[in-house]
Structures are given as structure tokens and as C-alpha cells.
C-alpha positions in Angstrom: 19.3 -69.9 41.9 16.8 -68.2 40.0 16.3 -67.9 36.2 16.4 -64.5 36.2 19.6 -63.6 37.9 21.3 -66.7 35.8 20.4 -64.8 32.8 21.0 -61.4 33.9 24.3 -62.9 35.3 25.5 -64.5 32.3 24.7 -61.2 29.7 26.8 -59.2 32.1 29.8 -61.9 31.9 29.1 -61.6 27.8 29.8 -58.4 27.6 32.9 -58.4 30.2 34.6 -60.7 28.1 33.6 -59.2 24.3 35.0 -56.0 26.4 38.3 -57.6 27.3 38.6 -59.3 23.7 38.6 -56.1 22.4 35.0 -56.2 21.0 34.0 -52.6 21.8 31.5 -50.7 19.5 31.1 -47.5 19.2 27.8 -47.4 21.4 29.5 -48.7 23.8 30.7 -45.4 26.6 32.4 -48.0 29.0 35.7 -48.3 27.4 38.6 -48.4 29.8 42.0 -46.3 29.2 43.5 -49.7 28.4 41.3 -50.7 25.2 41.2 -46.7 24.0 45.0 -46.9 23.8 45.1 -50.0 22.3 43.0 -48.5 19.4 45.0 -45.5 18.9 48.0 -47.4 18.8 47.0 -49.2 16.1 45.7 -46.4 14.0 48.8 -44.9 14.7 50.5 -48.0 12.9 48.2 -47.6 10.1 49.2 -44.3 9.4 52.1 -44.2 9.5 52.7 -47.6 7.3 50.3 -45.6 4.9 52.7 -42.5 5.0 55.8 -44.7 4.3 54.3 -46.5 1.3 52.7 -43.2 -0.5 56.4 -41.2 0.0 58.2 -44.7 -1.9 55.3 -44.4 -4.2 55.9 -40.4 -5.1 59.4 -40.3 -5.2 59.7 -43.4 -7.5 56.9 -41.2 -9.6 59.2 -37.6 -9.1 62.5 -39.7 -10.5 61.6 -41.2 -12.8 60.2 -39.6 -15.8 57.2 -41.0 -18.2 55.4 -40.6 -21.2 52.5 -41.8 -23.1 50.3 -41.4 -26.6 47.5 -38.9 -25.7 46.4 -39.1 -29.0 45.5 -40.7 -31.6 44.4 -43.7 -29.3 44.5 -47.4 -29.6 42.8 -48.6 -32.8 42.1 -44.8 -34.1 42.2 -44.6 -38.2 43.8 -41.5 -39.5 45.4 -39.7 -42.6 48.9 -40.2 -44.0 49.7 -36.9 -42.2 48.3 -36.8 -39.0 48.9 -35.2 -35.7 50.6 -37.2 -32.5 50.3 -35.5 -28.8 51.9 -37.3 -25.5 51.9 -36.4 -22.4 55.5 -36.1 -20.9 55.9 -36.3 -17.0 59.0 -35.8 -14.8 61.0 -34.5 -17.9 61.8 -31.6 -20.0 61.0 -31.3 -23.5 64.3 -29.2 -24.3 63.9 -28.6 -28.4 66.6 -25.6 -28.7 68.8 -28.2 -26.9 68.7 -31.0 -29.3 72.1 -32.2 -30.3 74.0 -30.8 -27.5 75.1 -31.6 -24.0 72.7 -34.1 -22.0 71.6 -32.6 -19.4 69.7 -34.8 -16.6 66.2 -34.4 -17.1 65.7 -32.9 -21.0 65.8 -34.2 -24.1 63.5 -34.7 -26.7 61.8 -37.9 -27.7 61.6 -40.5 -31.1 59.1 -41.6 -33.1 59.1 -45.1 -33.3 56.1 -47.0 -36.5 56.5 -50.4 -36.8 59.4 -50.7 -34.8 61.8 -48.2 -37.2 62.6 -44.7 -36.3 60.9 -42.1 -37.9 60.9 -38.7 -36.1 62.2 -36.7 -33.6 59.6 -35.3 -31.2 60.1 -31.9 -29.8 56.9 -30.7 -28.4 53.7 -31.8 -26.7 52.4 -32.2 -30.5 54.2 -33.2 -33.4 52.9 -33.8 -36.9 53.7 -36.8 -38.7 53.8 -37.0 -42.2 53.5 -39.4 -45.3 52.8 -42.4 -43.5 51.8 -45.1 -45.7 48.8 -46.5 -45.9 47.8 -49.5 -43.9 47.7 -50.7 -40.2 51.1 -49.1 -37.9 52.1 -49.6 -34.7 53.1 -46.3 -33.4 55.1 -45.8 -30.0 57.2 -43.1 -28.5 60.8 -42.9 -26.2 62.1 -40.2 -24.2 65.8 -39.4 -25.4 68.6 -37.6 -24.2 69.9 -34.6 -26.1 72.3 -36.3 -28.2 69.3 -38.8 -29.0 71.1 -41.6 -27.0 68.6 -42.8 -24.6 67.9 -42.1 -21.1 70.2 -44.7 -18.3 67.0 -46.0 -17.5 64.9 -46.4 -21.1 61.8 -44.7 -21.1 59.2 -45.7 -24.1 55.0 -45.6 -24.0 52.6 -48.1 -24.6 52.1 -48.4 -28.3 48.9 -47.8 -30.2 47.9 -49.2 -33.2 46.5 -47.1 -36.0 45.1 -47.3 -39.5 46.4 -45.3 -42.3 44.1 -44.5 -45.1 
């Protein structure tokens, strides 16, 4: 046989069997029906495996409720009297409600220095004051309105400060 046709021969058999592996690129215009569906049944999979995981994701987020220290951050120094803002997510900061009926949801939250209560928290901001001097370790948790906490205890990451 001649060279030629050998080679020519043996591309075309390449490419027949990287187009039956499923080795199609997008330059290539020769896809059969059979390859095309396989693709979009796959993507299909993919989607909808990535729908399923982002709806666990944001109804764990929607349920369950969070907060954090905005400011002052991590390491921050800071007067005796200084102010403390969180961010509160998937709960109501209820102040005119504080000591009554839990209600699922609202509440308030607690100062926490050093491990010891020392204030309620009834707004976005609160100001603490008289804090001694010296380094604190400051965290905050979401409470019900009769300051018992939440069935599932919610409390930030803690920051340390400096007090001068």
C-alpha cells in the first residue's frame, strides 16, 4: 500500500475513535445526536446537583440566625468606654421586648469580657463602659427575651482588645 493513504488512513481512524471516546472539541462541527446528548445530560446533572447543594446551603443560612463583632476588631486598643457594633443576621433585635415572652426569632444579645457577663445588647451599637484597663477578650450571644439562650446557642467569634 502506499505511504500516503496509510497515513491519511490512520488520521481518519484517530479522529473516529477520539470521536467515539467522547473527545469532541468545540471546533469540531461533526458531532453526532448521540455525543450532543450525552453532553447535555451531563450538564444537566451538574445543575442540578449545584441547585440541590446551594438550596441546603441557604436554608441552613435563613434558619439559623448569626452574629458577629463588626467593630472594634481583633487586636484594636480602645478607651475604658468604648463603642461595640455587630452585625445580627436571621434574627430580630427586639429591645421593647426584653424581659417578656420568647418569641422565635427576637431577643436581644449579652456581652460577654473575659468570659463574665457584662451587658445586655439591644441595638446594632451598644456602648460599653468602665472597662478596666488592660488586654479583654470581648465576645457576644444572641439571647432570647427572657435572656435564656437560644435552643441552638448562638455566640460570635471573640476579639481581643486593649484597654487603656
Amino acid at each position: 500500500m502506499n505511504k500516503k493513504f496509510l497515513a491519511v488512513t490512520g488520521s481518519i481512524v484517530s479522529a473516529l475513535l477520539l470521536v467515539g471516546a467522547g473527545c469532541v472539541t468545540d471546533t469540531t462541527n461533526t458531532n453526532t445526536n448521540t455525543t450532543t446528548n450525552t453532553v447535555k445530560t451531563n450538564t444537566t446533572k451538574t445543575t442540578n446537583k449545584a441547585k440541590t447543594n446551594t438550596n441546603k446551603t441557604t436554608t441552613v443560612d435563613v434558619d439559623t440566625p448569626t452574629i458577629e463583632i463588626v467593630s472594634p476588631v481583633d487586636g484594636a486598643t480602645v478607651a475604658t468606654t468604648f463603642d461595640l457594633e455587630v452585625a445580627v443576621e436571621g434574627f430580630t433585635l427586639a429591645p421593647d421586648k426584653v424581659e417578656g415572652v420568647n418569641a422565635e426569632g427576637e431577643g436581644h444579645y449579652h456581652v460577654w469580657v473575659d468570659g463574665e457577663y457584662f451587658a445586655p445588647g439591644m441595638a446594632e451599637t451598644t456602648t460599653l463602659e468602665d472597662v478596666a484597663v488592660g488586654e479583654h477578650e470581648v465576645m457576644v450571644s444572641l439571647q432570647n427575651n427572657d435572656h435564656s439562650d437560644l435552643d441552638n446557642a448562638v455566640k460570635s467569634e471573640s476579639v481581643t482588645v486593649t484597654v487603656e
